[in-house]
N, C-alpha and C positions, 0 to 999 in steps of 0.2 A: 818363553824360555827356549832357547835354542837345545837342538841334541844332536852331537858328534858323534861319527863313526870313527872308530881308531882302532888300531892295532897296538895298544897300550895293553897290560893283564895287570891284575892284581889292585883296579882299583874299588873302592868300598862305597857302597852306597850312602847316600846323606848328600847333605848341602856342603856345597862348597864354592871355590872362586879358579877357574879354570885360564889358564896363559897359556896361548900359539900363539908362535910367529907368525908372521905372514907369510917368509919362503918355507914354512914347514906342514903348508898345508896344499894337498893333490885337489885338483878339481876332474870333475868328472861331467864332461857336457850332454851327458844321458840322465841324469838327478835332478833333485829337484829340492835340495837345501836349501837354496837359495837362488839372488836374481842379484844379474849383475847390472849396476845402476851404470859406469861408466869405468872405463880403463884407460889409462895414462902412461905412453912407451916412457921408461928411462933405460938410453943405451940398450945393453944388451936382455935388459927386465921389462916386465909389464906390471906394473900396478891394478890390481881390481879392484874396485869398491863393491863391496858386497851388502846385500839389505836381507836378511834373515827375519824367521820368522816375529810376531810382535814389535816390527821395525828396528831389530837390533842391528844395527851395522858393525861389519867385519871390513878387513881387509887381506889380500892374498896377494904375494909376487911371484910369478911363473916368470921362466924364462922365454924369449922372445921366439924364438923356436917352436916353442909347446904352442903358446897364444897361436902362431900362425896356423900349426895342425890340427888345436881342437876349432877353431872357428870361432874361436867366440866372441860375442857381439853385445854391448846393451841391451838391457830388457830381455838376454836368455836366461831362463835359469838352468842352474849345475849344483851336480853333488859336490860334498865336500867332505875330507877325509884327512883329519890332524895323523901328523905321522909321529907327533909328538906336543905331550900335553903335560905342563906342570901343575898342579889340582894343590891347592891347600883348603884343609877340612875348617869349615864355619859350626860353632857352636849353635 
C-alpha cells in the first residue's frame, strides 16, 4: 500500500479510496516513493509512469520545463507530494 505526503489537514484515519490527478502531483528527484519506469513528452507536458511501492502504478504530468530541470530519467526514483487528494471513507 502506497503512503502520500500532502499538505491536505483534517483528514481521519481509517480505510479508504484515495483520487490524484496526475498534474496535481510535485515530484521530488531527492525521494524515494517511487521509480520512474518511463516518460512520454506530449507538447508542452511530460508524462511519467510511475511503479510505487507493492508494484502499484501511478501516473504524473509535469510540465516540460520542470522534466528538463529536475533531470529525470528512467529507473530514477522520486518523492512524491499530492498537492491535492480526494479520499472517500470505506466501511
Amino acid at each position: 500500500m502506497a503512503h502520500w505526503r500532502t499538505a491536505a489537514t483534517g483528514l481521519a484515519d481509517g480505510k479508504g479510496i484515495a483520487f490524484i490527478r496526475p498534474h496535481e502531483i510535485d515530484i521530488d528527484p531527492h525521494g524515494r516513493d517511487a521509480t520512474i519506469r518511463h516518460h512520454v513528452v506530449l507538447g508542452p507536458t511530460v508524462r511519467l509512469d510511475l511503479r510505487l511501492d507493492g508494484d502499484v502504478h501511478a501516473e504524473a504530468v509535469i510540465d516540460r520545463d520542470s522534466h528538463a530541470r529536475l533531470r529525470l530519467e528512467p529507473g530514477q526514483q522520486v518523492g512524491l507530494t499530492a498537492r491535492r487528494i480526494v479520499v472517500f471513507a470505506q466501511d
